[in-house]
N, C-alpha and C positions, 0 to 999 in steps of 0.2 A: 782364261782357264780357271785364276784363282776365284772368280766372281762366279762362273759357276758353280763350282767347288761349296765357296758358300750361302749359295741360294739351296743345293741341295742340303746341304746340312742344316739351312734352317726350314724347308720344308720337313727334313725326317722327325726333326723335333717338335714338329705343329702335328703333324699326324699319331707323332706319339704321344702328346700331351693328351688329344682328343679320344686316344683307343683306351689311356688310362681311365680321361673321365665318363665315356660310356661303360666300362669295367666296374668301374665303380657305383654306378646310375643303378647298375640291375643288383638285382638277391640270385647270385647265386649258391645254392646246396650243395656244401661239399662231400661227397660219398668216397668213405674212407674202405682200402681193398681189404684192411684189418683191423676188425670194429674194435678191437680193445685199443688202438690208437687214435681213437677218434677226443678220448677225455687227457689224453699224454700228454703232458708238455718238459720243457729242457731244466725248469724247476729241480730242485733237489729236496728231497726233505729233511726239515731240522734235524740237528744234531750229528754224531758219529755216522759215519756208513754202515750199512748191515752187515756183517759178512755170513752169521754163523746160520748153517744150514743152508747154505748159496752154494747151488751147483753152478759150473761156468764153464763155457764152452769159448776158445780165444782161437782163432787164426791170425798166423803172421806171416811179413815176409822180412827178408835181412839178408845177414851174410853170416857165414863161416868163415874166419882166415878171409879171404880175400874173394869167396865163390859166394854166389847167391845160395840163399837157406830158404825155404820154407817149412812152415812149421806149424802145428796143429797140436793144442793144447786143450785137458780137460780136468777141469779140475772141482773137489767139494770140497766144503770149510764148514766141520762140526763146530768151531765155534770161533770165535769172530777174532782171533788172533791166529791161527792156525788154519794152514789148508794144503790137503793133497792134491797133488796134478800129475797129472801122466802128460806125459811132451815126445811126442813123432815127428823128427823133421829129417826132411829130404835138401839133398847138397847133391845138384844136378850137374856138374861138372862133367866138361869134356872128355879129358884123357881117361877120366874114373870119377863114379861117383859113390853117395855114402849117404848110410841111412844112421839117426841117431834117436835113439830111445829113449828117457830117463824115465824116476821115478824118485819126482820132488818135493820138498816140503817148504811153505811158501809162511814166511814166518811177517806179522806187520803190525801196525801199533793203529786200531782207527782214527781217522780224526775229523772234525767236522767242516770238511772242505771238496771241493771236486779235486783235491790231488791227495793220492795214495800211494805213500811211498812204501817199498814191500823190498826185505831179501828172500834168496832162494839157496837151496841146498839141494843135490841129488847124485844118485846115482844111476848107472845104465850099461848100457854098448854103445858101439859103434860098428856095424858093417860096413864094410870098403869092398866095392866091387869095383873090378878091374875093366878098363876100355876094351874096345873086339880088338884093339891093338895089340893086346897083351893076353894070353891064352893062361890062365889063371884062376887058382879060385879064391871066392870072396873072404876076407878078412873079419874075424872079428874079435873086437878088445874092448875090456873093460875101461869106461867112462865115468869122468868124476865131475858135478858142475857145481861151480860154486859164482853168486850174481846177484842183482839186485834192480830192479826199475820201477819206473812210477806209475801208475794212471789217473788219467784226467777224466774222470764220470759227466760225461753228456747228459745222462738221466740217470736215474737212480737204478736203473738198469742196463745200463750199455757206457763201456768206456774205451779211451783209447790208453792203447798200451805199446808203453816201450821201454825194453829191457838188454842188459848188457851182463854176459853171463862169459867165462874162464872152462870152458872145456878141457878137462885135462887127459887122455888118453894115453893106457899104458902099455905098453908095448915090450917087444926083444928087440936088443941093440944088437946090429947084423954083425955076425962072426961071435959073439959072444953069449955068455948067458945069463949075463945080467939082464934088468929090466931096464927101460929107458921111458922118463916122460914125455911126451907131445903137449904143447899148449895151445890150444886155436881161442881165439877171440869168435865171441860172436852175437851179433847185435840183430836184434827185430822190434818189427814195429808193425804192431796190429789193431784190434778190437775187442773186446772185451764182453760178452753177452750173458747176464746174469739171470738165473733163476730161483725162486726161494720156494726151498721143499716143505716150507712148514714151520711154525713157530715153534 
């Protein structure tokens, strides 16, 4: 059995040496499905990263507290220390779930590397809709976020991002009329897809 065993596995690597070196024998023309990637490469270019006048579109996924988050982020930077984002994320959760909105400002220091460390600061809601469990209408409070994460730039136009951000949501504490804090944790980890509007 074990002699079998390895005769096939030194046939798969005769046939695979050989399909390499006939792969290699021929020219083939590679047709790219999007001609501006045809001259791309993982290179970065010299110096700081751009940021000012970069619009940027970011999808992620994570958690809230302890539920899965997804999240869809958009954001400009008039200039390269500074940038606006708007952030939509959905918290799909069984018993209830909840939609969170902010409106961020995305503060960072360039530097000439593929990692980009960045904080954030925002404000928002939060809606809480309630399960068909619970006959109810949806919830909504003001949202405070305060965070910080990094990205690792793949190209000079596309990075990976991940970010760990303090939700803080305010609330009425039941029976009273005071206000009460909520804190959730919540962590994502996306993509980062940049566009430059112009010099």
């Amino acid at each position: 059995m074990k002699a079998r065993f390895h005769m096939l596995l030194i046939l798969m690597a005769f046939v695979t040496s050989a399909f390499a070196e006939e792969m290699e024998s021929r020219d083939f023309e590679r047709e790219y499905l999007v001609p501006e990637m045809e001259n791309a490469s993982l290179s970065l270019s010299a110096g700081e990263r751009r940021f000012a006048r970069h619009f940027s579109v970011s999808p992620a996924v994570g958690k809230l507290g302890t539920d899965d988050l997804f999240a869809l982020r958009l954001a400009y930077n008039p200039v390269s220390w500074l940038g606006w984002e708007i952030s939509l994320g959905h918290n799909p959760a069984s018993s209830l779930h909840a939609l969170i909105h902010t409106f961020n400002a995305l503060v960072r220091y360039p530097l000439a590397s593929r990692f980009q460390p960045y904080g954030t600061l925002g404000f928002g809601m939060m809606t809480v809709y309630p399960g068909q469990a619970v006959k109810a209408d949806p919830v909504t409070k003001n949202t405070m976020t305060i965070g910080g994460g990094l990205e690792l730039y793949v190209r000079d136009d596309v990075a990976l991002r991940g970010e760990m951000r303090m939700a803080t949501v305010i609330g009425q504490d039941p029976g009273k009329d005071n206000s009460v804090a909520y804190n959730y944790r919540e962590y994502t980890l996306g993509l980062v897809f940049y566009r430059n509007l112009g010099e």
